[in-house]
N, C-alpha and C positions, 0 to 999 in steps of 0.2 A: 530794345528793338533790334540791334544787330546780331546781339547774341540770338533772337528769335530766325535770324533769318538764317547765320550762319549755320545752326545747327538745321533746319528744315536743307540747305541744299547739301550737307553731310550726308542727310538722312537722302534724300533723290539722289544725289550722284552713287551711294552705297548700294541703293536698291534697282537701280537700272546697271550698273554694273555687276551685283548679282546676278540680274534676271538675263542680259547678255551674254556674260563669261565665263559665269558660274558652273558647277556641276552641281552639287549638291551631294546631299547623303545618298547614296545606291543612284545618282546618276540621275535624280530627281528633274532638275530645272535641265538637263538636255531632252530628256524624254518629253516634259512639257514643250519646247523651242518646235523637238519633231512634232510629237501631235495638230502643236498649232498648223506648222506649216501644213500636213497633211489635209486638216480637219478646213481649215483658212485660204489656202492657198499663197498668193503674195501677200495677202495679209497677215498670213502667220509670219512672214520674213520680217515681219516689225522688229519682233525679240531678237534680231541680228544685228539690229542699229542704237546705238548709244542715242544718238537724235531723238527718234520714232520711241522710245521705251519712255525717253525721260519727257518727251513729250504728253504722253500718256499718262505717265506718272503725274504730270503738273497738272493736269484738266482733273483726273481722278479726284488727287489728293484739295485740291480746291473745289471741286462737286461738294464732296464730305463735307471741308472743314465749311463752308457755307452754309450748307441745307443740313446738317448733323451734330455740328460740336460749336460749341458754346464761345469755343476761345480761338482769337485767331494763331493759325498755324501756319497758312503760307504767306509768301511776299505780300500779294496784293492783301490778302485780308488786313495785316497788318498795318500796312499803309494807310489804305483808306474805307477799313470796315466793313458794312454794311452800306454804306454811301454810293457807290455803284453799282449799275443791273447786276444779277447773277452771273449774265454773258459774258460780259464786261472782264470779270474777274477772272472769270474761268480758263478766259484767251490769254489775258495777260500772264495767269499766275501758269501757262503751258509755253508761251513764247520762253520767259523768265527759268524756268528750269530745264526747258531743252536746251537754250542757248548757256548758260551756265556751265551746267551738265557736259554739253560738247564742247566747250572753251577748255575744262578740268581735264578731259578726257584727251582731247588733243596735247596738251600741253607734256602728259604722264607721256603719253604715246612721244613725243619729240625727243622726254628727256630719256626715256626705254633707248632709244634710236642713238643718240649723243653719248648712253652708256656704253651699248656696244660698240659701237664706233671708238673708242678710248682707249 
């Protein structure tokens, strides 16, 4: 069960920091970041926040792994199943990887800051 959990927020904290930081092959995920914004407005500025990405990332990845796949894959599934509402899950399993997410993220960012500083 921990090994389940610890690998699912490898897997969000890797893919919201892609989808943030990343460039991509030929500049791929900045071109997507501008379109959003363009296409979106402030709501394209989500892809600029570590919070808002991995946010989204939790509600996503817990939509799926509820109403799609067989096996649980995030926190809440794994905790407590099928045992509460869809909603339920969905909020907790976006609370849980945003906050995660930005704890990992802050943390990289302090010791980034505590290196230069050295």
């Amino acid at each position: 069960m921990a090994l389940q959990i610890f690998i699912y927020i490898c897997f969000a904290y890797g893919l919201s920091n892609l989808l943030v930081y990343g460039m991509g092959p030929y500049d791929f995920l900045d071109w997507i970041r501008k379109m959003a914004k363009k296409l979106f407005g402030r709501w394209g500025e989500m892809l600029d926040c570590m919070m808002c990405t991995s946010a989204n990332i939790g509600m996503v990845a817990s939509l799926l792994n509820y109403f799609f796949v067989n096996i649980p894959l995030t926190p809440m599934m794994i905790l407590y199943s099928n045992t509460l509402p869809w909603y339920v899950i969905a909020f907790c399993d976006l609370c849980i990887t945003s906050g995660i997410v930005w704890l990992i993220n802050t943390l990289q960012e302090a010791l980034e800051r505590l290196g230069n500083n050295g």
